[in-house]
Residue, then its C-alpha position, 0 to 999 in steps of 0.5 A: x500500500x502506497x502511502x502519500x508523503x507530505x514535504x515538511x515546512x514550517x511555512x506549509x500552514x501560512x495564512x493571509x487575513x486582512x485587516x477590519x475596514x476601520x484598521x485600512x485606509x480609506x478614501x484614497x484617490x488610487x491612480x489610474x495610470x497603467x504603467x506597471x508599477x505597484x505604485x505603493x510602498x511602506x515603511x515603519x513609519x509612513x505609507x505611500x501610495x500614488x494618487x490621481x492629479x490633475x495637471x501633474x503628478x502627486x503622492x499621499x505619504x500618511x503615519x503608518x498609525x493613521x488609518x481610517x477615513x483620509x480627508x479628500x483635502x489631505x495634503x500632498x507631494x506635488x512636486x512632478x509636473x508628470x505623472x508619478x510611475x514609482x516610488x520607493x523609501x529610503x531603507x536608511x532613512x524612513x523619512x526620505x522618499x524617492x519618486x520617478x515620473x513621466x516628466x523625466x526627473x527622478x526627485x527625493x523628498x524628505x517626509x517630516x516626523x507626523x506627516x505632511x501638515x500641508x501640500x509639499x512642492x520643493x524637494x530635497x533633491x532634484x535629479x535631472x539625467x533621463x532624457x525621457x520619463x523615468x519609470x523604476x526606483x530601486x534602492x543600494x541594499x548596504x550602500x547609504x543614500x546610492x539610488x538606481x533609477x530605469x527609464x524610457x532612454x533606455x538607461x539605468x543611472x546610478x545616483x549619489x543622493x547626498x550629492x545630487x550626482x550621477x556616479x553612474x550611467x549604464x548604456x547596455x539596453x536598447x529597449x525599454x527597461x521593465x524592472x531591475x533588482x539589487x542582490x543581497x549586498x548590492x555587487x550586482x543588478x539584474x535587469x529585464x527589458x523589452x527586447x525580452x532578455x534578462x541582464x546581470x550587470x556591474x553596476x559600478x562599471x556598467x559591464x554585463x556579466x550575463x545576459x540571456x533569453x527570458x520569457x518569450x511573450x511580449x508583455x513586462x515581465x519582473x525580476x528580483x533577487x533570490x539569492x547570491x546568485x539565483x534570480x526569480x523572473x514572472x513573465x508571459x509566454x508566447x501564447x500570454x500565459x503568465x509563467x515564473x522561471x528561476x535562473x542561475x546568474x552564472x548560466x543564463x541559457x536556460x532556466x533552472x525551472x519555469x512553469x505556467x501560472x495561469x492565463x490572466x493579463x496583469x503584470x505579476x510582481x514578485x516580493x521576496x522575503x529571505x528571512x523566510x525564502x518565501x516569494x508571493x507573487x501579486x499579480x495587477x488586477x488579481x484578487x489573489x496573492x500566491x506564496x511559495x518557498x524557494x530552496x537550493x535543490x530540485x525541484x527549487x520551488x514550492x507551491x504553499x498556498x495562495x490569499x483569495x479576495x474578491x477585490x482586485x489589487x491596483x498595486x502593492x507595498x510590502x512592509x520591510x521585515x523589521x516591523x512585522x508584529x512577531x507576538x502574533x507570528x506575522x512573516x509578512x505584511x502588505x498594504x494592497x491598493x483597491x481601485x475603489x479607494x481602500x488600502x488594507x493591510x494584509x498579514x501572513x501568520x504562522x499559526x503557533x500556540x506558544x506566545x514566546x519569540x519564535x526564533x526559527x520564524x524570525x532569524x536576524x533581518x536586515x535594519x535600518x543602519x548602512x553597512x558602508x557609505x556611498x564612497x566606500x561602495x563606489x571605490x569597490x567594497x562589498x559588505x553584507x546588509x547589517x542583521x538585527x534581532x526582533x526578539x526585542x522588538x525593533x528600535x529605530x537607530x537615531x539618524x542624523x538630519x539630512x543635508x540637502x545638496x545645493x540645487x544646482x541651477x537651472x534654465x527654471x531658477x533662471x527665469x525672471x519672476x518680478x515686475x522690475x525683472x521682467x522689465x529689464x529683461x525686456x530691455x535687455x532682449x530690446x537691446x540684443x534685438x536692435x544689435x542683431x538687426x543693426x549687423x544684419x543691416x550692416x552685413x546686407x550692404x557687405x553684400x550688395x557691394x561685393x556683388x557690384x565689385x563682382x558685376x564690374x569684374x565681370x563686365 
């Protein structure tokens, strides 16, 4: 008699359960936009998420803690002249925020202890570079204040925030960029883009050091992550099947596994948590958020389960590691945005009895303190994120206030605002002009003698 044997996990029973409505977010304005992006992300201090503007781009930055009804006239980042397509908080400091938008520029906003009392239009730091809109964010894992930023010129540039610099502009596309991904320290970066390839580059030196075919259909597909040297990809096949593969970056001929989801439409992002090597996959406009646990050998990837909903998700944030609630064995926690103005919160738990810190569900995480500054990874160190204990629970390290660089100026600052500057350029443009038709008149006379010298020459 043969008998079924059932694989063991600690995370085979993971359930999903959403928050109570009074414990969302409500009233919220979601964008429309249908660039493939979450257009959510989360902290332990703040939540964003992007909102509909008319005549520019906005985001709604409100405390963690605040939840139920938000004022239709609750204040805002409005800074963007575009559309926003991503943003994404800094790991390092909860305060700064980075948005990339349809008016081509990539800016970082700092968001003050309580939340916004009024509409914010200055950033911290504007950084002009991409010569077509700006579409992903991603944040240095280990580095402070080192942001990459992918778009539509089909460039990934590297920025300094803490200066305003570019320190890196990699050139190795020639189609439009659909996601891109840090490793754990930050030594490598993987791309996907539209010509259909998966790239892992340098990013200090722009060099590829691996380039493959990915997945043959033509919608966007994802990239992240998994390990040292193992990246996890969603996608569509050539007859629009959504479909995961798992590569090896040192071999990126053929895919260690791929296999077909389903037949949806929605783009699938996929969030890593590798305190757990649980990946959940959200697919845009999915009611649903499938989970599976990754390992080293075959067959690689687990399927555990899946949270089931009637509504669908417009986009998705997923809280960082450090401010799940352990008490109640919550492994994660995401903020799913609904198209009829509903964030909710949704925790995946470990049903466990005991009520003390469950250390195998909660090794070291990643904190809140850089491994190195932004020169120390740019003159080539690689160090691994810094881990803490939750066992205590989380306790913010203090941080230092951000200097902001001087903003750099520009053709805008440059532009007369006042009555009397207006006047004097008017003069002045009055002046110029009179020049120019002077020599014109001058050089007209020039010509007609030159052309009598040249007539009687002739004659």
């Amino acid at each position: 008699m043969s008998r079924s044997v059932v694989r063991s996990s600690k995370f085979r029973h993971v359930f999903g359960t959403a928050a109570k409505h009074d414990a969302s977010y409500d009233g919220i304005r979601v964008t429309k936009n249908a660039h493939d992006s979450p257009f959510c992300c989360v902290n332990t201090k703040f939540l964003a998420v992007v909102v509909e503007a008319g005549g520019g781009g906005a985001f709604l930055v409100l405390p963690l803690d605040k939840v139920g009804r938000v004022d239709v006239n609750a204040p805002r980042v409005t800074g963007h002249k575009g559309p926003v397509l991503d943003i994404a908080f800094n790991p390092y400091n909860e305060n700064m925020i980075a948005s990339a938008s349809d008016d081509c520029t990539v800016k970082c906003w700092i968001i003050p202890d309580g939340g916004l009392e009024n509409n914010m239009t200055e950033c911290a730091v504007d950084l002009k570079g991409h010569q077509r809109r700006a579409g992903f964010l991603q944040w240095h894992p280990t580095a402070e204040n080192i942001l990459c930023s992918a778009g539509y010129d089909y460039l990934v540039i590297l920025w300094n925030v803490s200066s305003g610099d570019i320190v890196k502009r990699i050139e190795c596309h020639s189609d439009t960029i659909y996601s891109v991904s840090f490793n754990f320290n930050g030594s490598l970066l993987a791309t996907t883009s539209k010509d259909k390839k998966i790239r892992v580059i340098d990013p200090r030196t722009g060099e590829v050091k691996g380039e493959g075919q990915g997945h043959a259909g033509s919608k966007a597909s994802r990239v992240t992550f998994v390990g040292e040297k193992r990246i996890f990809t969603t996608g569509f096949s050539r007859m629009s099947e959504r479909q995961y593969a798992l590569w090896d970056t040192d071999d990126l001929e053929k895919p260690l596994k791929m296999e077909m989801i389903d037949t949806s439409s929605g783009v699938l992002f996929p969030f890593y948590d590798f305190n757990t090597s649980m990946i959940y996959l959200a697919g845009k406009g999915d009611g649903n958020i499938r989970y599976y646990e990754l390992v080293e050998d075959r067959p690689y990837c687990f399927y555990l389960d899946e949270y089931k909903s009637s509504s669908p998700q417009r986009g998705l944030g997923m809280l960082p590691k450090r401010g799940v609630d352990v008490s109640s064995c919550e492994v994660a926690r995401f903020y799913k945005m609904q198209p009829k103005g509903l964030v909710e919160p949704i925790g995946f738990k470990v049903p466990r009895k005991s009520e003390l810190f469950q250390e195998d569900l909660f090794p070291p995480c990643i904190g809140d303190k850089p491994s190195m500054t932004a020169d120390e990874w740019l003159a080539g160190g690689n160090v691994d994120p810094i881990l803490i204990s939750l066992k205590d629970g989380f306790v913010p390290t203090k941080k230092a206030e951000f200097k902001a660089p001087e903003k750099k100026a520009s053709d805008e600052e440059s532009t007369p605002k006042s009555e009397k500057e207006l006047r004097q350029a008017y003069h002045d443009l009055k002046g110029e002009v009179k020049s120019l038709t002077d020599k014109l008149a001058s050089a007209e006379i020039k010509i007609r003698q030159l052309e009598n010298e040249n007539k009687s020459l002739k004659g």
